[in-house]
C-alpha positions as CSV (number, residue, x, y, z in Angstrom):
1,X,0.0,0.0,0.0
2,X,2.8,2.5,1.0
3,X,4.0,2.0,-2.4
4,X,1.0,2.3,-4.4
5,X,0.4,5.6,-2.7
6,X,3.7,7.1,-3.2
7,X,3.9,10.4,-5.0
8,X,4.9,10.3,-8.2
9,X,8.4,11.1,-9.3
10,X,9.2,15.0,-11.1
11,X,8.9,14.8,-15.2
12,X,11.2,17.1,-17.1
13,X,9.7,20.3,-17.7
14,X,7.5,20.3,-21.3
15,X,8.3,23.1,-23.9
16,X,8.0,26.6,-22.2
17,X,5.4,27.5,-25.3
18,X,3.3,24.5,-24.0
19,X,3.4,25.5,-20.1
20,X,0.9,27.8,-20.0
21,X,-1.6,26.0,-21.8
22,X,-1.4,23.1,-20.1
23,X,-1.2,24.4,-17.1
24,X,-4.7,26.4,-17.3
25,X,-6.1,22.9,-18.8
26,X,-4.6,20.5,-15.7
27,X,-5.5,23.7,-12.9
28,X,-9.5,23.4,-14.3
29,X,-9.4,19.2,-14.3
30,X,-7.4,18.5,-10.5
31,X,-9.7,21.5,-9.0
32,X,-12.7,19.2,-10.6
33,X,-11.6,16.5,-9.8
34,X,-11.5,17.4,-5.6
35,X,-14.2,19.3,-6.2
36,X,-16.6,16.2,-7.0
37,X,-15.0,14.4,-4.9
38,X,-15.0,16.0,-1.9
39,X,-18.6,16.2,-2.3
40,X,-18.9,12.5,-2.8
41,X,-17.4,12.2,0.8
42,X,-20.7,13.5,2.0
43,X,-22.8,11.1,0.2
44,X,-21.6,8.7,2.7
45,X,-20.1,10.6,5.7
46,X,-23.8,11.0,7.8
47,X,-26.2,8.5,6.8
48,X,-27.3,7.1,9.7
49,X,-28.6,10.5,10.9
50,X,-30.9,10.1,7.9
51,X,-32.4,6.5,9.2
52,X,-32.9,8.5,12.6
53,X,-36.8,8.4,11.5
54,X,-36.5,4.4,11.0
55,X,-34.3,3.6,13.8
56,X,-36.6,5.3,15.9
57,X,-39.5,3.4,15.1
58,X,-37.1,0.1,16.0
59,X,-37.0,1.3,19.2
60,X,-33.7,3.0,19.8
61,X,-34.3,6.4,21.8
62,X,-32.2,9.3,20.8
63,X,-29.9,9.5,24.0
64,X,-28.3,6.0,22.3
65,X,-28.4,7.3,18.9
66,X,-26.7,10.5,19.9
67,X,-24.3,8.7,21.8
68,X,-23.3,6.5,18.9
69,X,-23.2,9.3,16.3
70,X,-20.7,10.8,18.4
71,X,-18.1,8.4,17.3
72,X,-18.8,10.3,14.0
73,X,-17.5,13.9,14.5
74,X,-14.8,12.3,16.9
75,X,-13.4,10.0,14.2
76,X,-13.3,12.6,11.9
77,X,-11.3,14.6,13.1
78,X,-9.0,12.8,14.6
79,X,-8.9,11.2,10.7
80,X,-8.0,14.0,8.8
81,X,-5.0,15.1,11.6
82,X,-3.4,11.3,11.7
83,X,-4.4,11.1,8.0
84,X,-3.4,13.9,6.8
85,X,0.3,12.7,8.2
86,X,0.0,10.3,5.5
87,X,-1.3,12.2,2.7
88,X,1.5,14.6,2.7
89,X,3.3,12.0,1.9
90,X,1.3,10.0,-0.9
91,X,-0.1,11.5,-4.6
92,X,-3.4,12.8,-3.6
93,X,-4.8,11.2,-7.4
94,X,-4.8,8.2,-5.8
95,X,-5.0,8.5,-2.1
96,X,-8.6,10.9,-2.3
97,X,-10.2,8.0,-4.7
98,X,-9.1,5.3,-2.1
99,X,-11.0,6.8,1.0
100,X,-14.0,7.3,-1.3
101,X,-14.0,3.6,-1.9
102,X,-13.6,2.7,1.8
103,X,-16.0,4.7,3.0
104,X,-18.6,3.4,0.2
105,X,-17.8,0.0,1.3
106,X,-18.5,0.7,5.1
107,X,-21.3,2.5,4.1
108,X,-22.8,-0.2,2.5
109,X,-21.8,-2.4,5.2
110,X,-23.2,-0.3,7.8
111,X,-26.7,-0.3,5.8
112,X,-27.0,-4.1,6.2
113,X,-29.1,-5.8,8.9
114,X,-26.1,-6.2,10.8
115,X,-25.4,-2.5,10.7
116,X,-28.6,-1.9,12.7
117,X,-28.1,-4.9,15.5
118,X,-27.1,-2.5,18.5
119,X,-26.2,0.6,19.5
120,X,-22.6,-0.5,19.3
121,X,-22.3,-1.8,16.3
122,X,-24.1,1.4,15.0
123,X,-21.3,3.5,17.2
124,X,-18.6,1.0,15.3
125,X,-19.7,1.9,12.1
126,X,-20.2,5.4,12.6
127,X,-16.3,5.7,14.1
128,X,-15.4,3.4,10.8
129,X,-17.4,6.1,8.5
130,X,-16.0,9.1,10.3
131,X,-12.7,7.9,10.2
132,X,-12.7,7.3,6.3
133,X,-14.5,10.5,5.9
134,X,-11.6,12.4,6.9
135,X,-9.4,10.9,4.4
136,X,-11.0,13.5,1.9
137,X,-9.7,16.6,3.2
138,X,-6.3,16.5,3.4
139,X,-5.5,15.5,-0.5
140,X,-7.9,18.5,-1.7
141,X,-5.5,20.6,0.3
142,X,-2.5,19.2,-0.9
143,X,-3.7,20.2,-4.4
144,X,-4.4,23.0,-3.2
145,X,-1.4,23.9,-2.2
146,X,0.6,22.6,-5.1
147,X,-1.8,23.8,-8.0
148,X,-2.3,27.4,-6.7
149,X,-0.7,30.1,-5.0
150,X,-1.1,32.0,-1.9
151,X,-2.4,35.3,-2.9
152,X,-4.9,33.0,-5.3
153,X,-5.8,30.3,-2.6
154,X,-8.3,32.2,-0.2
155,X,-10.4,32.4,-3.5
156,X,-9.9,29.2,-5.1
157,X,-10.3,27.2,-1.6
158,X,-13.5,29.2,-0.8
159,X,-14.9,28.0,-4.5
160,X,-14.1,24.1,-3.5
161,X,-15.3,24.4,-0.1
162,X,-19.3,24.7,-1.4
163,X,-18.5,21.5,-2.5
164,X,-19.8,20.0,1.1
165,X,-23.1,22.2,1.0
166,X,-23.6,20.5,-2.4
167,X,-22.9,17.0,-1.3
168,X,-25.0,17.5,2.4
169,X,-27.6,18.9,0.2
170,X,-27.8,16.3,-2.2
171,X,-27.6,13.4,0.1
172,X,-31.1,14.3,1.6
173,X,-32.5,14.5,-2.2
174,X,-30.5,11.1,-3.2
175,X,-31.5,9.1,0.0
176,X,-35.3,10.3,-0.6
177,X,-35.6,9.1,-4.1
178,X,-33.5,6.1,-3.3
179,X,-36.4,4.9,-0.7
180,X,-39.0,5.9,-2.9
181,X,-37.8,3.9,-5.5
182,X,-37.4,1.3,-3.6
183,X,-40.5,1.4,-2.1
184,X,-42.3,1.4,-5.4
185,X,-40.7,-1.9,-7.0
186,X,-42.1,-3.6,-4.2
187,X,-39.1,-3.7,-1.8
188,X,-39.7,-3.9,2.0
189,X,-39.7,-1.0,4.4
190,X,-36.3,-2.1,6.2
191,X,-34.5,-3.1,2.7
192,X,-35.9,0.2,1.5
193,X,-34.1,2.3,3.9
194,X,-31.1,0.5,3.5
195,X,-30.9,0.4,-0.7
196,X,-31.6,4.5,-0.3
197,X,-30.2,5.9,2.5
198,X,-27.0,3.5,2.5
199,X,-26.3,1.4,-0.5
200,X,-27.5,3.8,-3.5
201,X,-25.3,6.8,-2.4
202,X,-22.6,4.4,-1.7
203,X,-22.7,3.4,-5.2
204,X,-22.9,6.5,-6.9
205,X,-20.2,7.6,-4.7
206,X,-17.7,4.8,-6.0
207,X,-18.7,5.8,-9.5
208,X,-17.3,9.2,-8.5
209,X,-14.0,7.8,-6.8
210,X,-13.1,6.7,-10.6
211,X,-13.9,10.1,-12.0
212,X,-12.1,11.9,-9.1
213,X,-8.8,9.2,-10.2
214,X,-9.3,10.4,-14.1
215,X,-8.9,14.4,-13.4
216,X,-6.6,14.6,-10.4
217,X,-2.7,14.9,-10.6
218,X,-0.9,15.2,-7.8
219,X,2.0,17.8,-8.4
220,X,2.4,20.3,-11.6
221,X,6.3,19.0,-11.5
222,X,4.4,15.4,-11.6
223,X,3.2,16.9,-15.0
224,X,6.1,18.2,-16.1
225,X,5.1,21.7,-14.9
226,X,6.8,24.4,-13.1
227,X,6.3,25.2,-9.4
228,X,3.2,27.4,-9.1
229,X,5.3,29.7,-7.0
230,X,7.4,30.2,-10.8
231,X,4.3,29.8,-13.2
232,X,2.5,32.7,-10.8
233,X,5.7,34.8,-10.1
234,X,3.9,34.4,-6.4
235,X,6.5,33.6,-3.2
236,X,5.6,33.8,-0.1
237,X,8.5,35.0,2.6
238,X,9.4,32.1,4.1
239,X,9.6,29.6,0.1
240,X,12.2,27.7,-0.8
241,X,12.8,25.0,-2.9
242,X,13.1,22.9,-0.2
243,X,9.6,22.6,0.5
244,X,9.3,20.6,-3.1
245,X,10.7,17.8,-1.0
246,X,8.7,14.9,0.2
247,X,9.3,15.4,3.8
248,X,9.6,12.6,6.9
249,X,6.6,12.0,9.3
250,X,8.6,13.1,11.9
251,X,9.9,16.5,10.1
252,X,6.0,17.0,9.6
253,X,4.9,16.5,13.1
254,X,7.6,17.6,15.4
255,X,9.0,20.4,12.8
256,X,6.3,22.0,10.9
257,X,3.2,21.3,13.0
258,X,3.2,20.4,15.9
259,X,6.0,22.8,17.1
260,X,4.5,25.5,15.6
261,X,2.7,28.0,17.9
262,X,0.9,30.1,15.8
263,X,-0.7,26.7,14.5
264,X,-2.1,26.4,18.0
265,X,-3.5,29.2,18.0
266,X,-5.2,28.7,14.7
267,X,-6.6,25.6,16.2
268,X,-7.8,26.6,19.2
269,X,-10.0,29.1,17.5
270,X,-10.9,26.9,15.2
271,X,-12.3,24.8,17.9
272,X,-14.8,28.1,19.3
273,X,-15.8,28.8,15.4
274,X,-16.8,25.2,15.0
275,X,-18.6,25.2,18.5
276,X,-20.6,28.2,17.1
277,X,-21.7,26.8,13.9
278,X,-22.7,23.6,15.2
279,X,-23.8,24.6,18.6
280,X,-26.2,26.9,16.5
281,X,-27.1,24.3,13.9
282,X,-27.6,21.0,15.7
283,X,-29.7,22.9,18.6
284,X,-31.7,25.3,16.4
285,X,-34.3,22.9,15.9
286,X,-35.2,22.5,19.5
287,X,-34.8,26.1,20.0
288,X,-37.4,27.4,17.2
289,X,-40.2,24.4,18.2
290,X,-39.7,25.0,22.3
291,X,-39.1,28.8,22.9
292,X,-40.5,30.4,19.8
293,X,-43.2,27.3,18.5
294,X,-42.2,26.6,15.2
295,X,-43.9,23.6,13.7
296,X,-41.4,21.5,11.8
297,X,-42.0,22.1,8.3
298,X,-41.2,26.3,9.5
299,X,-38.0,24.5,11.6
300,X,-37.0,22.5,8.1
301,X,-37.0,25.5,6.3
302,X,-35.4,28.0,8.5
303,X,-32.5,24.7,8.9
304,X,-32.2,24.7,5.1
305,X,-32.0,28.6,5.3
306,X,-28.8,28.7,7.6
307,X,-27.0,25.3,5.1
308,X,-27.8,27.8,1.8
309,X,-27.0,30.6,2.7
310,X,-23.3,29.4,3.2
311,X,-22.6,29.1,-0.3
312,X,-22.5,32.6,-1.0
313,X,-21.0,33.8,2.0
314,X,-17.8,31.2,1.6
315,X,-17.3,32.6,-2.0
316,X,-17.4,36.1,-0.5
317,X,-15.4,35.4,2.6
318,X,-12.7,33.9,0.4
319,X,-12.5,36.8,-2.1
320,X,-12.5,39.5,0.2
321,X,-9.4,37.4,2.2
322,X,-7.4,37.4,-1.1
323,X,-8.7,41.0,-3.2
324,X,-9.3,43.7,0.0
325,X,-6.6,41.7,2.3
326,X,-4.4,40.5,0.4
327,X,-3.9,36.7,1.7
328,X,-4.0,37.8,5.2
329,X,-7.2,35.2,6.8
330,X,-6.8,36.6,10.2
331,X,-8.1,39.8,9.5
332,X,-11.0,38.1,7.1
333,X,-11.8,35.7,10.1
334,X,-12.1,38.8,12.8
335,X,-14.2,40.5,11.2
336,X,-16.3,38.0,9.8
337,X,-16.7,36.6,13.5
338,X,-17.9,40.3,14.9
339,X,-20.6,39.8,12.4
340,X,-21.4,36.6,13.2
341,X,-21.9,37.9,17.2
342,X,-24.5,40.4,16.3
343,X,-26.6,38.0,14.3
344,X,-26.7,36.0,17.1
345,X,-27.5,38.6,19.7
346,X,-30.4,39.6,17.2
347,X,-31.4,35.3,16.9
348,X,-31.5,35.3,20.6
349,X,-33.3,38.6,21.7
350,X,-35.8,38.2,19.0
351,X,-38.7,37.5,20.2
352,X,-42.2,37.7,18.5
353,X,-41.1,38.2,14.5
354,X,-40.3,35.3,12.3
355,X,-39.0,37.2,9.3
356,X,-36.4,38.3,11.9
357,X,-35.4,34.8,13.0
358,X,-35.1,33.9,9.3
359,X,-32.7,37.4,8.8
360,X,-30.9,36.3,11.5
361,X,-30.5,32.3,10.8
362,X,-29.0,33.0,6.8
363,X,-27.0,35.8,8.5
364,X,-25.0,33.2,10.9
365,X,-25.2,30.8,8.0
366,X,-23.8,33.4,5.8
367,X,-21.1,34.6,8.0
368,X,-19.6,31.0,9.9
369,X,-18.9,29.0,7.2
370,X,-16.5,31.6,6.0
371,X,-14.0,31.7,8.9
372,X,-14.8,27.8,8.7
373,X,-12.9,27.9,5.0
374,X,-10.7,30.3,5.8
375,X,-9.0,28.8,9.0
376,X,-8.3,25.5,7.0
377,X,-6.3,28.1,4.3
378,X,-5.0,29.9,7.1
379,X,-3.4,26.5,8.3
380,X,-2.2,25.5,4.6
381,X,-0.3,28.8,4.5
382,X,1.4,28.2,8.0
383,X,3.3,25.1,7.1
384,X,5.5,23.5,3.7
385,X,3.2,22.0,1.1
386,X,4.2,18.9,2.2
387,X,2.8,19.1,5.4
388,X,0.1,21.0,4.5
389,X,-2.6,18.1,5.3
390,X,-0.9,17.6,8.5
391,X,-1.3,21.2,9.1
392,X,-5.1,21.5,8.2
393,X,-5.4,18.0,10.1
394,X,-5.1,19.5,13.2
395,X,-6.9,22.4,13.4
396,X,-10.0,20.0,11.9
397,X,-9.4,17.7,15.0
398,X,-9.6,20.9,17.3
399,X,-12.9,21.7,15.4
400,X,-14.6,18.6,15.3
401,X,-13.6,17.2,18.8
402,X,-13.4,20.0,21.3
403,X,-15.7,22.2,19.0
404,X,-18.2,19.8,17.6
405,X,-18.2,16.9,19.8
406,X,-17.2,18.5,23.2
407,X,-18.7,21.8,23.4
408,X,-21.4,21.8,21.0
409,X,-23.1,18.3,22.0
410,X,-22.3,17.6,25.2
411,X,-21.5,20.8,26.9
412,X,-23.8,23.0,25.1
413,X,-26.8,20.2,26.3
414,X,-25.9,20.3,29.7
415,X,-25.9,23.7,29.6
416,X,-29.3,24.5,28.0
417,X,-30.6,21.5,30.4
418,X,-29.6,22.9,33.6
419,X,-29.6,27.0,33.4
420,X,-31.5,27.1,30.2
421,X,-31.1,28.8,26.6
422,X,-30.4,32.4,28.2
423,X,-27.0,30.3,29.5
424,X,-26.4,28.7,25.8
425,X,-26.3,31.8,23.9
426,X,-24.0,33.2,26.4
427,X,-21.9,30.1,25.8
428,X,-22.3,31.2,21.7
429,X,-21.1,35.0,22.2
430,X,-18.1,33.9,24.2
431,X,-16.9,31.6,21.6
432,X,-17.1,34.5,19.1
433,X,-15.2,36.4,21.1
434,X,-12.7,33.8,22.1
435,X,-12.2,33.4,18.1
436,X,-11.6,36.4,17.6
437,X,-8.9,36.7,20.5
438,X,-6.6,34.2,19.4
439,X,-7.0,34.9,15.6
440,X,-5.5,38.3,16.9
441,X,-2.4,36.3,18.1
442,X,-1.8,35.1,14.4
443,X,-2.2,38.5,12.6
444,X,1.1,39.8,13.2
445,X,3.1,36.7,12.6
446,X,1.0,35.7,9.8
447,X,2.0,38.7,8.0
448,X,5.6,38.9,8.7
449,X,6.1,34.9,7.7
450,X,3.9,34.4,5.1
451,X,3.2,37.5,3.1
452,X,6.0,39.3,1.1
């Protein structure tokens, strides 16, 4: 395996007429190619949270199925740190198609009878899922990192990031129809559920994997390409031809990441901007049906609102980091984090106007998922290209365990179960502010190391 995964060697460079050509050509196909792919990852990353309906009518109560789809968020980011260690060293054409096909299988696996036996076997399979879901991350940002430079990359990453709000979106549409059909060749209830919420996404999803293998390459010089530094004339302070180098595990760890404070910090506000976008997600429903009476098909809609309404404010987030900042993220993720404190002042105090609620919901769903992007660039521009996974790795694992899996699940329950939503919020706007605090540790460093 370690040998079938090992990047491929430098070609000689191709004609200089020929460079640019090819190079715009091979930019469009890799950035497809993660692009579909990373979506694919959420085709199977969550699907037992679409059975909850099912699984409930089984008789599992939601304080075991929230218990085992905690395995979920923890294996993922724990995944994509520990895995992204090993992408960094492996040519992302083949290591990004590999988790796809992985995760398809355990999907597919987990959709079987056996899959819904106990609690934990659910938890297994959810830890097994989460685990290969985070194999999808760390490639895209190697080729990111490799196929497009700094003072480009806020941009560009911003444009592949959507590509989660288009898979999470369409898994919902795919696992619907899937049943339906299902349903309608005469299929059983149980076998229905499991050939469209499991097995039918899992398949389409494998279909992608061999798409994703077709379009991505892993390196330009793999192509016979320049360096995007030299094909964009774009060099950060702290390049040097030394970071072409396919580096040791240990280099990455001890050297580049793990010994690199301003990566802490990165991380640690990584984990209060996570804790705000799920913490505000996951308990939304609950909040609109018990304190303000929404029905569910007003909660479904206003939850769709806040998912949407990312799309755009990723794209804008990532331009304005890049044209108005020029590269620096801290500054982007600030401000965009103020923002996101007065929407949620205005969510909370709200308390008699739906159209207001609605404002407020796209304008946090708007505003998070920006610093959410822009964090994981901020990361990629702290540390060599190839340790670039690595270096997004573990800011994900500060945002999906402490963020997602600590604070927003269990903490932020406790919390609203004990001293009551008044005590949540409070939990929200402290977050912000902590976020914005230690991405105010990064600015100045950030621009004397990375920027020219």
């Amino acid at each position: 395996m370690r040998n079938y995964l090992q990047p491929p060697e430098y070609k000689p460079l191709i004609e200089k007429g020929e460079i640019d050509g090819a190079y715009k050509s091979m930019r469009l196909k890799v950035f497809l190619g993660i692009f579909i792919g990373y979506a694919a990852y959420y085709l199977v990353r969550k699907n037992f949270s679409l059975a909850i309906p099912y699984l409930l009518e089984l008789g599992f109560d939601k304080a075991e199925l929230g218990l085992a789809f905690s395995f979920n968020a923890t294996a993922y980011g724990l995944s994509k740190f520990l895995m992204g260690g090993i992408s960094d060293r492996s040519d992302a054409r083949k290591f990004l198609p590999l988790g796809l096909v992985l995760a398809s299988v355990a999907t597919i696996a987990a959709g079987s009878n056996f899959g819904f036996y106990n609690v934990a076997v659910m938890a297994v399979f959810q830890f097994l899922m989460g685990w290969l879901g985070g194999m999808g991350w760390p490639p895209c940002g190697r080729v990111m990192t490799h196929w497009f430079s700094v003072k480009e990359r806020g941009t560009k990453m911003a444009i592949w990031n959507v590509a989660h709000n288009v898979g999470g979106g369409l898994i919902g549409a795919l696992a619907g129809w899937g049943v339906t059909f299902a349903l309608s060749l005469g299929f059983g209830k149980m076998m229905s559920w499991q050939l469209g919420i499991f097995i039918f996404p899992a398949a389409i999803t494998i279909l992608i994997a061999l798409i994703s293998y077709l379009l991505i390459r892993d390196t330009p010089q793999s192509c016979g390409l320049p360096g995007i530094e030299e094909y964009k004339n774009d060099y950060p302070a702290n390049y040097s031809q030394e970071q072409e180098k396919v580096l040791s595990t240990k280099d990455i760890f001890f050297k580049y990441v793990l010994n690199n404070r301003i990566l802490w910090y990165v991380a640690i506000a990584n984990a209060f901007v996570y804790f705000v976008r799920y913490g505000v997600l996951d308990w939304a429903p609950a909040y609109l049906k018990e304190v303000k009476g929404y029905d569910i098909k007003a909660i479904g809609l206003a939850y769709s609102l806040y998912e949407w309404a990312a799309i755009p404010g990723t794209l804008i987030c990532g331009w304005i980091s890049d044209r108005i900042f020029k590269g620096k993220r801290a500054v982007t993720t600030i401000i965009f984090m103020a923002l996101v404190a007065i929407a949620i002042v205005v969510y909370w105090t709200n308390t008699d106007n739906r159209l207001v609620d609605g404002i407020a919901l796209v304008a946090i769903g708007f505003l998070i998922y920006g610093p959410v992007m822009l964090i994981g660039v901020h990361a990629l521009d702290l540390a060599p290209k190839n340790a670039a996974g690595t270096s997004a790795g573990l800011t994900g694992f500060f945002g999906y365990f402490f963020g997602t899996s600590l604070l927003a699940n269990i903490v932020m329950g406790r919390v609203v179960q004990s001293l009551g939503w008044e005590a949540g919020f409070i939990m929200l706007l402290a977050s912000c502010c902590m976020a914005i605090l230690f991405m105010l540790m990064t600015h100045s460093a950030e621009k004397n190391k990375i920027h020219t």
